[in-house]
N, CA, C, O and CB atoms as a CASP TS submission, in Angstrom:
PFRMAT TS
TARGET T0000
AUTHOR 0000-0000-0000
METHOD Language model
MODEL 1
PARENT N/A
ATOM      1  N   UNK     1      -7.214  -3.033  26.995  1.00  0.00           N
ATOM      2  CA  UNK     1      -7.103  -1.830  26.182  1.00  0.00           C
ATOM      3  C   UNK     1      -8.137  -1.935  25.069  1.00  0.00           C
ATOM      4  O   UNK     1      -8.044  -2.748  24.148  1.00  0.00           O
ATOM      5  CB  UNK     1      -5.650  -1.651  25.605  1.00  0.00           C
ATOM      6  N   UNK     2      -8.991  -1.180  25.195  1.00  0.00           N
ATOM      7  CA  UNK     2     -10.156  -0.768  23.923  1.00  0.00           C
ATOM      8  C   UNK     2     -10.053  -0.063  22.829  1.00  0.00           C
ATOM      9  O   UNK     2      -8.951   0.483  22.892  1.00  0.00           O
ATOM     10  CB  UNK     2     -11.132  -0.096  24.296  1.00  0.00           C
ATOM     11  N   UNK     3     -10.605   0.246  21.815  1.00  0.00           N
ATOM     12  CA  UNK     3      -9.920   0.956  20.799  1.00  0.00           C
ATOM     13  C   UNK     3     -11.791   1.825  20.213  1.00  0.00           C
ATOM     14  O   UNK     3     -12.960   1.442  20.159  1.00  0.00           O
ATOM     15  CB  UNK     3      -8.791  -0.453  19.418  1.00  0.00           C
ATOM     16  N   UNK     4     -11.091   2.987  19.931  1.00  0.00           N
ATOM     17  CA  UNK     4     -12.409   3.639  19.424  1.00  0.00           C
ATOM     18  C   UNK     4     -12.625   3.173  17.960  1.00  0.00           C
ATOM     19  O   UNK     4     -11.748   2.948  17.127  1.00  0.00           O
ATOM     20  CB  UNK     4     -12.347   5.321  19.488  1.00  0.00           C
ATOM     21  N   UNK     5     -14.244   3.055  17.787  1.00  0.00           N
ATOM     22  CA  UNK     5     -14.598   2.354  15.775  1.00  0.00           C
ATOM     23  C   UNK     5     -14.849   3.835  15.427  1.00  0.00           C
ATOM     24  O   UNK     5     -15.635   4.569  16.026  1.00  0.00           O
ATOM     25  CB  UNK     5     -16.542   0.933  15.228  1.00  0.00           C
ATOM     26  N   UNK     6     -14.229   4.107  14.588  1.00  0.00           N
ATOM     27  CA  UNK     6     -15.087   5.453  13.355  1.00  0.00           C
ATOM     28  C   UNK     6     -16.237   4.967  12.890  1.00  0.00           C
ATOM     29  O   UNK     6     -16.367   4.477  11.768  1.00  0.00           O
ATOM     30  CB  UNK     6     -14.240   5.885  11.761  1.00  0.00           C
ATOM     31  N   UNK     7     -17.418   5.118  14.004  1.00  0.00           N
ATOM     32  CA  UNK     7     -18.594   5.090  13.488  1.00  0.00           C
ATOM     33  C   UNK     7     -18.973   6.626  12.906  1.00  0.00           C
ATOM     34  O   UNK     7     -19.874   6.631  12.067  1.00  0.00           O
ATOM     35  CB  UNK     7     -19.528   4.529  14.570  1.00  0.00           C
ATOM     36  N   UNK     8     -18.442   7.801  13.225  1.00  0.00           N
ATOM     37  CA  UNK     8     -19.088   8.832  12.555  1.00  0.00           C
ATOM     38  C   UNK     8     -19.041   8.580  10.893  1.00  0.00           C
ATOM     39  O   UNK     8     -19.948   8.642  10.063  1.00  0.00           O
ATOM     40  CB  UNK     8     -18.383  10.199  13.005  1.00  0.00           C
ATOM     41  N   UNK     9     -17.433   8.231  10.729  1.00  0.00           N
ATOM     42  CA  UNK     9     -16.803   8.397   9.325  1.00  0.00           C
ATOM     43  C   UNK     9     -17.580   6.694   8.718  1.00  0.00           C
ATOM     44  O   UNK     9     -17.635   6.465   7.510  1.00  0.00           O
ATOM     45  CB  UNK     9     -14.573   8.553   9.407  1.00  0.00           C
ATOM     46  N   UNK    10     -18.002   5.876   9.549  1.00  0.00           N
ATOM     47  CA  UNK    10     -18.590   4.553   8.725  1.00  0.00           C
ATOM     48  C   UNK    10     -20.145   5.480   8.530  1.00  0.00           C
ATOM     49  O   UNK    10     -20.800   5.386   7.491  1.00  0.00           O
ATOM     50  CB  UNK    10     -18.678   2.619   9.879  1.00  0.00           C
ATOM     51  N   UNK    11     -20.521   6.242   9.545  1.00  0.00           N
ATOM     52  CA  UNK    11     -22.144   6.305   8.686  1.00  0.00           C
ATOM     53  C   UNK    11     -22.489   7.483   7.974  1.00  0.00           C
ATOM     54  O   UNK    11     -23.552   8.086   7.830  1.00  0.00           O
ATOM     55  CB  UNK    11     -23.444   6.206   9.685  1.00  0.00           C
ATOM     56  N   UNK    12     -21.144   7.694   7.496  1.00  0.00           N
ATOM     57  CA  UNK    12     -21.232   9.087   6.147  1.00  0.00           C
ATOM     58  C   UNK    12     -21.163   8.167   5.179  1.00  0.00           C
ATOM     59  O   UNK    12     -22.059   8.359   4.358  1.00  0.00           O
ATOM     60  CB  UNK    12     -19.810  10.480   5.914  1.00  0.00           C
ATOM     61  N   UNK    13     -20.247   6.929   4.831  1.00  0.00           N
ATOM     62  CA  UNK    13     -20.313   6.664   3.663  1.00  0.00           C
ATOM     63  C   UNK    13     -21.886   5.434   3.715  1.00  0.00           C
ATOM     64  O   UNK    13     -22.828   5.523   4.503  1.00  0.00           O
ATOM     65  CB  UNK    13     -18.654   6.106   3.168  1.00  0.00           C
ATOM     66  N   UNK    14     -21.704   4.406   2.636  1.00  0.00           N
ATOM     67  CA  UNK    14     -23.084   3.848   2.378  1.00  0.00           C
ATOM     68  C   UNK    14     -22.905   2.835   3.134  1.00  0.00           C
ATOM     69  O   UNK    14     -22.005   2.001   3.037  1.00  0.00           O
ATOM     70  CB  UNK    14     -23.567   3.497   0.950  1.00  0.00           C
ATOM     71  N   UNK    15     -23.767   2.880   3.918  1.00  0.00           N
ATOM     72  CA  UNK    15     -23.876   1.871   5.249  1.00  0.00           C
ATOM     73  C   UNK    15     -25.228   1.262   5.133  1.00  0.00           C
ATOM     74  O   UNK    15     -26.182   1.940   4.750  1.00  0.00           O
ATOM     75  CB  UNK    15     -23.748   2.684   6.825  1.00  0.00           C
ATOM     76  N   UNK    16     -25.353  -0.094   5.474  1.00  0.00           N
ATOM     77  CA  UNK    16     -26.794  -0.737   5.785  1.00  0.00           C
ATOM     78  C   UNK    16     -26.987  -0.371   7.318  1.00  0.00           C
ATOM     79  O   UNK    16     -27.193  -1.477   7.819  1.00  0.00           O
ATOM     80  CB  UNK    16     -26.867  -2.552   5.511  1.00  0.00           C
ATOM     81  N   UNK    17     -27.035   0.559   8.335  1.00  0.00           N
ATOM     82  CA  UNK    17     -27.516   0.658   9.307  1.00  0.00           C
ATOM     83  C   UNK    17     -27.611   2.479   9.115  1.00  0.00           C
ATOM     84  O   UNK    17     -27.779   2.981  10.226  1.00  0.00           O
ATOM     85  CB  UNK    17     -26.696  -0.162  10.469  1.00  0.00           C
ATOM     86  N   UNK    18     -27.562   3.237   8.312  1.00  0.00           N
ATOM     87  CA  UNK    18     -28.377   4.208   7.903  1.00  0.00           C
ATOM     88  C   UNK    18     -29.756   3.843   6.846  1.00  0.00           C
ATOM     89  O   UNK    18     -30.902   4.267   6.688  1.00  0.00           O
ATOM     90  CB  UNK    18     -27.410   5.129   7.288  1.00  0.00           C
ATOM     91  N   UNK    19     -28.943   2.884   6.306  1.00  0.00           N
ATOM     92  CA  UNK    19     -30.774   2.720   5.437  1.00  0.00           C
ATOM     93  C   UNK    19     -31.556   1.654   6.003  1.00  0.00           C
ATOM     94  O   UNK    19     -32.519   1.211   5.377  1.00  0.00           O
ATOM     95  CB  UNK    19     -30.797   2.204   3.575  1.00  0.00           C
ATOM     96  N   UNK    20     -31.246   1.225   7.075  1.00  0.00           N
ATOM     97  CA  UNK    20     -32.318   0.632   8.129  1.00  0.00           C
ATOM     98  C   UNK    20     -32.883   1.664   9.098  1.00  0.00           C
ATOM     99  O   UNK    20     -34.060   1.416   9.362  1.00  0.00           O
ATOM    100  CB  UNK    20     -31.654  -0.521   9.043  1.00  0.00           C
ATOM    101  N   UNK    21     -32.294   2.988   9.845  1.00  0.00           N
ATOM    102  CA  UNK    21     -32.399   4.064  10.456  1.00  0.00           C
ATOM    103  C   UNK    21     -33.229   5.092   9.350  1.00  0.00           C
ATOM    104  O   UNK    21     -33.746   6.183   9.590  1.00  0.00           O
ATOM    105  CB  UNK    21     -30.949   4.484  10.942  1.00  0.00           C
ATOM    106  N   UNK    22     -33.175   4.476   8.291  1.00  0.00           N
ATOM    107  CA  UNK    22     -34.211   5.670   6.987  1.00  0.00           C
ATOM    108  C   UNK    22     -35.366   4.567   6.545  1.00  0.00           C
ATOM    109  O   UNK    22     -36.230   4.862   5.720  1.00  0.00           O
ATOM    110  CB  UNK    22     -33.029   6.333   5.015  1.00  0.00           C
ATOM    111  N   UNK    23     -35.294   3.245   7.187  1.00  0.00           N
ATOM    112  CA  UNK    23     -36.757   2.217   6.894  1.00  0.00           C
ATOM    113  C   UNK    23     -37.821   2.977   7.104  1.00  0.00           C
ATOM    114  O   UNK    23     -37.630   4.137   7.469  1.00  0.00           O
ATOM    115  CB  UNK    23     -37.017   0.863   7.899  1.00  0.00           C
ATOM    116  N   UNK    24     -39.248   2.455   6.906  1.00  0.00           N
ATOM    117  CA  UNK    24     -40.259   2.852   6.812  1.00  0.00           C
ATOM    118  C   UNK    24     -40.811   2.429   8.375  1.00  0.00           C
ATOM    119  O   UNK    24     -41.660   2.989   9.069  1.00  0.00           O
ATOM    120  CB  UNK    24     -40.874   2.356   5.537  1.00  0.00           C
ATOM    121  N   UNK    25     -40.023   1.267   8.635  1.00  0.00           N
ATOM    122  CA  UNK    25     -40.706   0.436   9.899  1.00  0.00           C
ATOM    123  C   UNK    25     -40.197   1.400  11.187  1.00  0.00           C
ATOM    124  O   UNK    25     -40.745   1.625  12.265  1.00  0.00           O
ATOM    125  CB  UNK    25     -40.035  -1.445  10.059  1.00  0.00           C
ATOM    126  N   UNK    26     -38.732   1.948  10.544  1.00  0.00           N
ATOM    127  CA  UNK    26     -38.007   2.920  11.775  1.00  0.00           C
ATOM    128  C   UNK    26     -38.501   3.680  11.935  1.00  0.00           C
ATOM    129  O   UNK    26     -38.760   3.875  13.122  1.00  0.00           O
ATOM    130  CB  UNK    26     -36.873   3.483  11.786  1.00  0.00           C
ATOM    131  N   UNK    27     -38.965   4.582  11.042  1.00  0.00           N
ATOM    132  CA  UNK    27     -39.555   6.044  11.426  1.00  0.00           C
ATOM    133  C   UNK    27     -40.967   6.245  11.649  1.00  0.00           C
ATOM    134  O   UNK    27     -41.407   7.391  11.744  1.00  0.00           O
ATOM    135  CB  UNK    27     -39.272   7.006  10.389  1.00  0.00           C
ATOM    136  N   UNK    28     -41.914   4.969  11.767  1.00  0.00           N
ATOM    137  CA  UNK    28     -42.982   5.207  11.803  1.00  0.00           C
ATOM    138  C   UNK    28     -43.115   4.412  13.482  1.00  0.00           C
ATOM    139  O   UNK    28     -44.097   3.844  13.959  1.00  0.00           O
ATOM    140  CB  UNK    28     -43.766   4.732  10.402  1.00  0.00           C
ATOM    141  N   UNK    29     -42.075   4.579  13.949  1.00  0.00           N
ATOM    142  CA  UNK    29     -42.413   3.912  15.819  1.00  0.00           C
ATOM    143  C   UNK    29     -42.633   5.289  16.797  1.00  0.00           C
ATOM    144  O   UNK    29     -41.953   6.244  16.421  1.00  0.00           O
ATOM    145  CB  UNK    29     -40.605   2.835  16.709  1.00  0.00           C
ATOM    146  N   UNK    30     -43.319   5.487  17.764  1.00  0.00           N
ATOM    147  CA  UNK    30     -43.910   5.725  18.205  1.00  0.00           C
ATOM    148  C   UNK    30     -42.801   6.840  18.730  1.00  0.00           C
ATOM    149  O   UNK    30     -43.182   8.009  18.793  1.00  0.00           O
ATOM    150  CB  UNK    30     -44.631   4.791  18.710  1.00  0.00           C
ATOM    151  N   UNK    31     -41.624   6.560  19.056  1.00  0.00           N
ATOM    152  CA  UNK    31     -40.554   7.303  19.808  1.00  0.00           C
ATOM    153  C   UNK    31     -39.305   7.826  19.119  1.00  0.00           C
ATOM    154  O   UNK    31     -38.228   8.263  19.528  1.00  0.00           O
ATOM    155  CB  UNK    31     -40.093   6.465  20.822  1.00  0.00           C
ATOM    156  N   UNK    32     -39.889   7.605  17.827  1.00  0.00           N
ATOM    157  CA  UNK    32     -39.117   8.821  16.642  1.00  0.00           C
ATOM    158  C   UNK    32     -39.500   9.766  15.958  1.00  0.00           C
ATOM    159  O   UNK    32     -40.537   9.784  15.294  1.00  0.00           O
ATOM    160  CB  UNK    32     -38.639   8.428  15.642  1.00  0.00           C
ATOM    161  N   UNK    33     -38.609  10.734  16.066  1.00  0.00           N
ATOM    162  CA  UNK    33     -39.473  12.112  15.304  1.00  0.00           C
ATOM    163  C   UNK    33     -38.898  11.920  13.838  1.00  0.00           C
ATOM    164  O   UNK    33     -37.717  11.695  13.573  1.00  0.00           O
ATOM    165  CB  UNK    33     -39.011  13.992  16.029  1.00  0.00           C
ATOM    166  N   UNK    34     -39.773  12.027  13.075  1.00  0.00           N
ATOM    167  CA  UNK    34     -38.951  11.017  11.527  1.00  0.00           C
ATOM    168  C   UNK    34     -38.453  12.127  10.971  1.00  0.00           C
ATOM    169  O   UNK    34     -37.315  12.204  10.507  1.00  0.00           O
ATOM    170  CB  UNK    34     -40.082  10.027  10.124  1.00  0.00           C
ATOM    171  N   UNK    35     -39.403  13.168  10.997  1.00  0.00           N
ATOM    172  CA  UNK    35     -38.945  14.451  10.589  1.00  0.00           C
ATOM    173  C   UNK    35     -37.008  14.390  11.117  1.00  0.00           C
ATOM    174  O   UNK    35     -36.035  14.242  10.377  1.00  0.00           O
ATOM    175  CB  UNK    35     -40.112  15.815  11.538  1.00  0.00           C
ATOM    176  N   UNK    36     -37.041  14.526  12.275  1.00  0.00           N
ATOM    177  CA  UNK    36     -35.803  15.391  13.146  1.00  0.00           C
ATOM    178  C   UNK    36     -34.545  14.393  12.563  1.00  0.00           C
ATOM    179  O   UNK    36     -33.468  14.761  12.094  1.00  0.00           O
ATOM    180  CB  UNK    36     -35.992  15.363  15.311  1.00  0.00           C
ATOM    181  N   UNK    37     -35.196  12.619  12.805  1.00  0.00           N
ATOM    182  CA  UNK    37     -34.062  11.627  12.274  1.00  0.00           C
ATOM    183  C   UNK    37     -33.438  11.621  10.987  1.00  0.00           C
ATOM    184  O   UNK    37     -32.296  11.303  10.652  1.00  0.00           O
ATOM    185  CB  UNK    37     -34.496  10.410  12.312  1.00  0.00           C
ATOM    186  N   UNK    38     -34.685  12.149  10.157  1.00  0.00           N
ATOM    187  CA  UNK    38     -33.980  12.603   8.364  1.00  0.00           C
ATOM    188  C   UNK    38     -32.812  13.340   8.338  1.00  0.00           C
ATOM    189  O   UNK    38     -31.635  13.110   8.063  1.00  0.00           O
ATOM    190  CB  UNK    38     -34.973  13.672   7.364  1.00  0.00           C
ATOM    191  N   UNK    39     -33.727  14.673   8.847  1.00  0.00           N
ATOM    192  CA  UNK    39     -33.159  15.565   9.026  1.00  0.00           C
ATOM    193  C   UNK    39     -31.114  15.169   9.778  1.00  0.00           C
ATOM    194  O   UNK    39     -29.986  15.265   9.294  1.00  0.00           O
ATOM    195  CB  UNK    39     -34.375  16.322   9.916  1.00  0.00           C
ATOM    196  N   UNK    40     -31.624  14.788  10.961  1.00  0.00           N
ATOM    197  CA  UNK    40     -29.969  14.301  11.504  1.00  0.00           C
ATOM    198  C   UNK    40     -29.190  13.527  10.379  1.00  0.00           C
ATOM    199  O   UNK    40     -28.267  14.004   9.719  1.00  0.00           O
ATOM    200  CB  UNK    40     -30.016  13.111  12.945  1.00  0.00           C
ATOM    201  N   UNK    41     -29.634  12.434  10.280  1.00  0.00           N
ATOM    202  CA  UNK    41     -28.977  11.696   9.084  1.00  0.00           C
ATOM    203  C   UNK    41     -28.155  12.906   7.933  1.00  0.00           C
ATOM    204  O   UNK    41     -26.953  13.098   7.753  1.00  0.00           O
ATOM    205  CB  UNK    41     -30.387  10.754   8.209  1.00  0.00           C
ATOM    206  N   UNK    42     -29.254  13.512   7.353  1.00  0.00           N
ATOM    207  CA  UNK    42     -28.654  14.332   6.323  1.00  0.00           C
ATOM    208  C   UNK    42     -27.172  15.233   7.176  1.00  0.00           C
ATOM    209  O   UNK    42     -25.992  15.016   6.903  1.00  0.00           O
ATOM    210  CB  UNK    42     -30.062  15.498   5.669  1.00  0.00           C
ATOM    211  N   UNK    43     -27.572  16.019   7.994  1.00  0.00           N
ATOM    212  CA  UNK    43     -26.683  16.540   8.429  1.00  0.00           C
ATOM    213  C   UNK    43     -25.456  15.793   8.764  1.00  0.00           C
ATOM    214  O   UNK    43     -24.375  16.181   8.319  1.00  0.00           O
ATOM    215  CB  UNK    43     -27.132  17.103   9.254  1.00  0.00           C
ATOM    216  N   UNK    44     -25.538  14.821   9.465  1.00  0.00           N
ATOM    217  CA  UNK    44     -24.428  13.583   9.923  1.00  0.00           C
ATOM    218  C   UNK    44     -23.363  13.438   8.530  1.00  0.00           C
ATOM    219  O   UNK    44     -22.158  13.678   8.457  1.00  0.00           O
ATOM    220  CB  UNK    44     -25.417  11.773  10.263  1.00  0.00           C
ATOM    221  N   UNK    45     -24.494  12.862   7.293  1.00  0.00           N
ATOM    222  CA  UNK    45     -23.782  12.804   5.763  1.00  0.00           C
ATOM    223  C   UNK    45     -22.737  13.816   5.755  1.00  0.00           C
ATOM    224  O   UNK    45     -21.522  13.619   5.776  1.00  0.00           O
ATOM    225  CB  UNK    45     -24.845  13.153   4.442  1.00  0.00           C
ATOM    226  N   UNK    46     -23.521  15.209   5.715  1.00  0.00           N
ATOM    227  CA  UNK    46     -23.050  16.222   4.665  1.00  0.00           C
ATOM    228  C   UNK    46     -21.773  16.991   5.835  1.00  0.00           C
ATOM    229  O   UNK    46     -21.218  18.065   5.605  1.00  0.00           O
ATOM    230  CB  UNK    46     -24.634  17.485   3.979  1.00  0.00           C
ATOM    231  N   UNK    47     -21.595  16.360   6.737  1.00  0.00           N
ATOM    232  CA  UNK    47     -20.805  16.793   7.802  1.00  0.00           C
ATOM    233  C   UNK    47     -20.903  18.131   8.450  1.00  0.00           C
ATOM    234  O   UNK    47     -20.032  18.937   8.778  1.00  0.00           O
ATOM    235  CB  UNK    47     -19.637  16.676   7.416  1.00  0.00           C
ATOM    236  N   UNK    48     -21.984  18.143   8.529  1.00  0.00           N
ATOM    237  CA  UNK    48     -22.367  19.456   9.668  1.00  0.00           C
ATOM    238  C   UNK    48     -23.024  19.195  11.239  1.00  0.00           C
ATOM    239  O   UNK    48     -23.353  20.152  11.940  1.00  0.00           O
ATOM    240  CB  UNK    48     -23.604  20.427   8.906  1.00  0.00           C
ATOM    241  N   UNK    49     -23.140  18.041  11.606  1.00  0.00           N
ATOM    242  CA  UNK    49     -22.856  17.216  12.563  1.00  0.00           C
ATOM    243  C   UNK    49     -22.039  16.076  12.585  1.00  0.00           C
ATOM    244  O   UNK    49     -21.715  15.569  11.511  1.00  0.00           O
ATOM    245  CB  UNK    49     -23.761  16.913  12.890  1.00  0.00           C
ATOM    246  N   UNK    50     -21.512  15.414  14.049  1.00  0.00           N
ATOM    247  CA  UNK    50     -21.099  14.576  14.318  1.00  0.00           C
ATOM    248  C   UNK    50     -21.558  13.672  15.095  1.00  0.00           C
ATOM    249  O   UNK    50     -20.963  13.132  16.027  1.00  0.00           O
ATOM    250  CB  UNK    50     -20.377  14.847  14.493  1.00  0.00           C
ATOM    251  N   UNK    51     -22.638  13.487  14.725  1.00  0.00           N
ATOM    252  CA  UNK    51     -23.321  12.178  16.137  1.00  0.00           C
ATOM    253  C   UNK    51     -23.379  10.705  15.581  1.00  0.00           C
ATOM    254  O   UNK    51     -24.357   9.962  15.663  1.00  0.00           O
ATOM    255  CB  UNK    51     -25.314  12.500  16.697  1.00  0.00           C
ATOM    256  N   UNK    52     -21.895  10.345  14.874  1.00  0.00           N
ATOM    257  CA  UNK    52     -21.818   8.924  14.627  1.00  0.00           C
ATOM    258  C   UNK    52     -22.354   7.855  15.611  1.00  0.00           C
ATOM    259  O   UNK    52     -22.949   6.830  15.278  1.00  0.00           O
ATOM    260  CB  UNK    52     -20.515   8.662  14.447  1.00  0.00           C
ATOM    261  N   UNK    53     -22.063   8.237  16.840  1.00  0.00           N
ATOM    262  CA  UNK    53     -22.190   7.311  17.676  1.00  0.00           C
ATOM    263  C   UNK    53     -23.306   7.028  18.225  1.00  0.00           C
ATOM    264  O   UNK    53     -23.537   6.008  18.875  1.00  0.00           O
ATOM    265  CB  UNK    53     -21.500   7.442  18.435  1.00  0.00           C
ATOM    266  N   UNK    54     -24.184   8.063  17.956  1.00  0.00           N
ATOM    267  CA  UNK    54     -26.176   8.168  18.695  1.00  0.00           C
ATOM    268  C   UNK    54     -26.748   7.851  18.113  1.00  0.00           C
ATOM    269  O   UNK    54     -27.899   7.656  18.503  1.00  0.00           O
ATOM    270  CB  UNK    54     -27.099   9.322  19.026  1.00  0.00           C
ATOM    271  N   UNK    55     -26.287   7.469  16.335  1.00  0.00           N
ATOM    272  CA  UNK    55     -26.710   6.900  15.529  1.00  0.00           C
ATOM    273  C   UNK    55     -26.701   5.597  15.689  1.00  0.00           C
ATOM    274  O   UNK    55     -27.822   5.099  15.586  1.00  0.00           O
ATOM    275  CB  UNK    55     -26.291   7.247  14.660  1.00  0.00           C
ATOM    276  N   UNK    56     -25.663   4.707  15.951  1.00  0.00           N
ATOM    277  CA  UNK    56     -25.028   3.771  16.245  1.00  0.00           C
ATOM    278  C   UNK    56     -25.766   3.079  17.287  1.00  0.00           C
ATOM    279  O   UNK    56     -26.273   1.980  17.064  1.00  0.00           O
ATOM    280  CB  UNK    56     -23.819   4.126  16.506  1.00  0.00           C
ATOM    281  N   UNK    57     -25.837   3.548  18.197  1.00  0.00           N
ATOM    282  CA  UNK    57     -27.068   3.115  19.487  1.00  0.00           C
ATOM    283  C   UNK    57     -28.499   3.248  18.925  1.00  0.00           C
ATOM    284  O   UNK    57     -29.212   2.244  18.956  1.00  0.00           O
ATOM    285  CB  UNK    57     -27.036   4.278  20.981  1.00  0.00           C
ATOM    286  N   UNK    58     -28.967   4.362  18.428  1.00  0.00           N
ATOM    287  CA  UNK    58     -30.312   3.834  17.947  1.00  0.00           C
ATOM    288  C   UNK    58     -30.196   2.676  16.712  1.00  0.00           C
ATOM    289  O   UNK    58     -31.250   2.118  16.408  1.00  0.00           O
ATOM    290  CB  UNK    58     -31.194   5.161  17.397  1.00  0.00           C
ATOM    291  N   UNK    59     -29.430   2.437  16.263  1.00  0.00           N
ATOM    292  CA  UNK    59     -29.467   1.646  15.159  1.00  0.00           C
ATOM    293  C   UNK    59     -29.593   0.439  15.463  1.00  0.00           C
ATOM    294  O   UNK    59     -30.215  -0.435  14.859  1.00  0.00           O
ATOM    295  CB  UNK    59     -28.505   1.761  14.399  1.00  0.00           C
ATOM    296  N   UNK    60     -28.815   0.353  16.708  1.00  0.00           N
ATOM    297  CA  UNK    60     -28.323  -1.189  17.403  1.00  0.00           C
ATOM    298  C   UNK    60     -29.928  -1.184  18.437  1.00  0.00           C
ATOM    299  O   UNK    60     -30.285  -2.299  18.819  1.00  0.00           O
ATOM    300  CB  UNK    60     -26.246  -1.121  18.679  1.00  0.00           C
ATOM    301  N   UNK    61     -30.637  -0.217  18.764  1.00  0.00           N
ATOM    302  CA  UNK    61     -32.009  -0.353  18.960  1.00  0.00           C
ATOM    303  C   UNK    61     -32.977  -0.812  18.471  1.00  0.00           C
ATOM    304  O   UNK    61     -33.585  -1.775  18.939  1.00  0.00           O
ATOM    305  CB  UNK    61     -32.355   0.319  19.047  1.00  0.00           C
ATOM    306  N   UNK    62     -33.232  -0.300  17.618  1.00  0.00           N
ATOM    307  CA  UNK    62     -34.262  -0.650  16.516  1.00  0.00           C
ATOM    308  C   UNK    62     -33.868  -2.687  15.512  1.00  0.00           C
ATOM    309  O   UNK    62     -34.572  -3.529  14.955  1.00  0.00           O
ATOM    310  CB  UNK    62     -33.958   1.109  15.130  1.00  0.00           C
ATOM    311  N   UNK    63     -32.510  -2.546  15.809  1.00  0.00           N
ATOM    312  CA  UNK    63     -32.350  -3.720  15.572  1.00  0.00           C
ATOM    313  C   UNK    63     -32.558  -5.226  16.909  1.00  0.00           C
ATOM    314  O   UNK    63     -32.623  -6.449  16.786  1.00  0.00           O
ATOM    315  CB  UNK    63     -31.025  -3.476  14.998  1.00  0.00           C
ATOM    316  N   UNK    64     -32.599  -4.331  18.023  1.00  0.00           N
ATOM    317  CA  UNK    64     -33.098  -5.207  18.987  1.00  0.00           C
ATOM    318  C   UNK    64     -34.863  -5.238  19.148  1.00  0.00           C
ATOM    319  O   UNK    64     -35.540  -6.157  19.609  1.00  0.00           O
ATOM    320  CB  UNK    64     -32.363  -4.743  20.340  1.00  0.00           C
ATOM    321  N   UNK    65     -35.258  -4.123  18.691  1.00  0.00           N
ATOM    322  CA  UNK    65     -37.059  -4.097  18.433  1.00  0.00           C
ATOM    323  C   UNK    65     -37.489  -5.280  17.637  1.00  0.00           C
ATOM    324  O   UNK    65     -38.372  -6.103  17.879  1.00  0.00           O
ATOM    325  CB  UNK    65     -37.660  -2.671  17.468  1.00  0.00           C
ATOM    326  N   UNK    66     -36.570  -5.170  16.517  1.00  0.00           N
ATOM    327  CA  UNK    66     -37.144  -6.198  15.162  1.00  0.00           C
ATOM    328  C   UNK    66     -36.452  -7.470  15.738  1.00  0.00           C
ATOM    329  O   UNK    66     -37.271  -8.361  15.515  1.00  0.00           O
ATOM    330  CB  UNK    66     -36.496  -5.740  13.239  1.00  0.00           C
ATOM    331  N   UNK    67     -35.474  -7.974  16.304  1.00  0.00           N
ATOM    332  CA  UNK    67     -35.289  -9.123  17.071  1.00  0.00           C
ATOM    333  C   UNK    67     -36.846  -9.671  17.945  1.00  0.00           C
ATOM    334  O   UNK    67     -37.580 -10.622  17.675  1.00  0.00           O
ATOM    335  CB  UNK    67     -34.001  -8.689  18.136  1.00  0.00           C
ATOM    336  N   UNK    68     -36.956  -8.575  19.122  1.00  0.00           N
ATOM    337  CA  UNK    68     -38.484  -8.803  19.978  1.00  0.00           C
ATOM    338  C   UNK    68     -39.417  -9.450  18.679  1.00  0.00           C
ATOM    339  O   UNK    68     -39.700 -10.633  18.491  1.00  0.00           O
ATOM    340  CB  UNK    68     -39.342  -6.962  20.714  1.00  0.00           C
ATOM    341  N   UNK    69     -39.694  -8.568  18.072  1.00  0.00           N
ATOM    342  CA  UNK    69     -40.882  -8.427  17.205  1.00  0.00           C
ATOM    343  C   UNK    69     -41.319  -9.971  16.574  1.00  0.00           C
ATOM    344  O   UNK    69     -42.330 -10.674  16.559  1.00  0.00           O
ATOM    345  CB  UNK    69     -40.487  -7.298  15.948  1.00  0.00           C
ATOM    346  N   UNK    70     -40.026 -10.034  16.108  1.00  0.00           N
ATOM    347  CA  UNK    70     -39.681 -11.793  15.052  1.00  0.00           C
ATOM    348  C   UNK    70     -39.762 -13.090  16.115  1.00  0.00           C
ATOM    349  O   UNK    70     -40.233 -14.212  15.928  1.00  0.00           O
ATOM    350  CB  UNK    70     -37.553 -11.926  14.221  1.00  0.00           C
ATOM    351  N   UNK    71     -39.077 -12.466  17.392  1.00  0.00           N
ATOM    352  CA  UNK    71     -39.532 -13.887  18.204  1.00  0.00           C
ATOM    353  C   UNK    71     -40.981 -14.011  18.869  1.00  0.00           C
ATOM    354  O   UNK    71     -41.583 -15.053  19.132  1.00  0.00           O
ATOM    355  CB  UNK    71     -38.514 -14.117  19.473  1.00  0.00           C
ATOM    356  N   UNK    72     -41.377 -12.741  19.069  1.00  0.00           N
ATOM    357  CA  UNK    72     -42.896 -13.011  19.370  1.00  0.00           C
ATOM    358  C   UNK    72     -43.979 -13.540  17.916  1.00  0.00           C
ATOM    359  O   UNK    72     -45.001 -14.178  17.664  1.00  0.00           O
ATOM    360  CB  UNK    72     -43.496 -11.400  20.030  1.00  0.00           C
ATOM    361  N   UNK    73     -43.430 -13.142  17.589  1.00  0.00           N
ATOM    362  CA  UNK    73     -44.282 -14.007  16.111  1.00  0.00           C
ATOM    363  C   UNK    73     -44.249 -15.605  16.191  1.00  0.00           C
ATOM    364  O   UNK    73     -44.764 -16.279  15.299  1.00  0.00           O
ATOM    365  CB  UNK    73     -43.366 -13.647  14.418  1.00  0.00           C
TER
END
């Protein structure tokens, strides 16, 4: 038996995996529209969307990029 996380309601309040998803290193990769990701974020906040969870996967992305990145160094 699995249980669902309130990731929508964890990345409205102040989370370190929205202000890694608002880094400089995040939004300047090749396969983000930085514009559109601000933009989502804000909306996500101010609750006029709900995409806790797409957040959540790119977040857990970009944190597997910077994993690659650090061991190829």
């Amino acid at each position: 038996i699995g249980f669902g996380l309130p990731l929508d309601r964890w990345l409205r309040g102040d989370c370190s995996l929205t202000d890694l998803l608002r880094d400089r290193r995040t939004l300047e990769r090749e396969h983000i529209d930085a514009t559109g990701l601000t933009r989502m974020l804000d909306r996500h906040r101010s609750g006029a969307l709900r995409v806790g969870h797409g957040l959540y996967l790119l977040a857990a992305y970009e944190v597997y990029l910077r994993y690659l990145e650090e061991s190829a160094a």
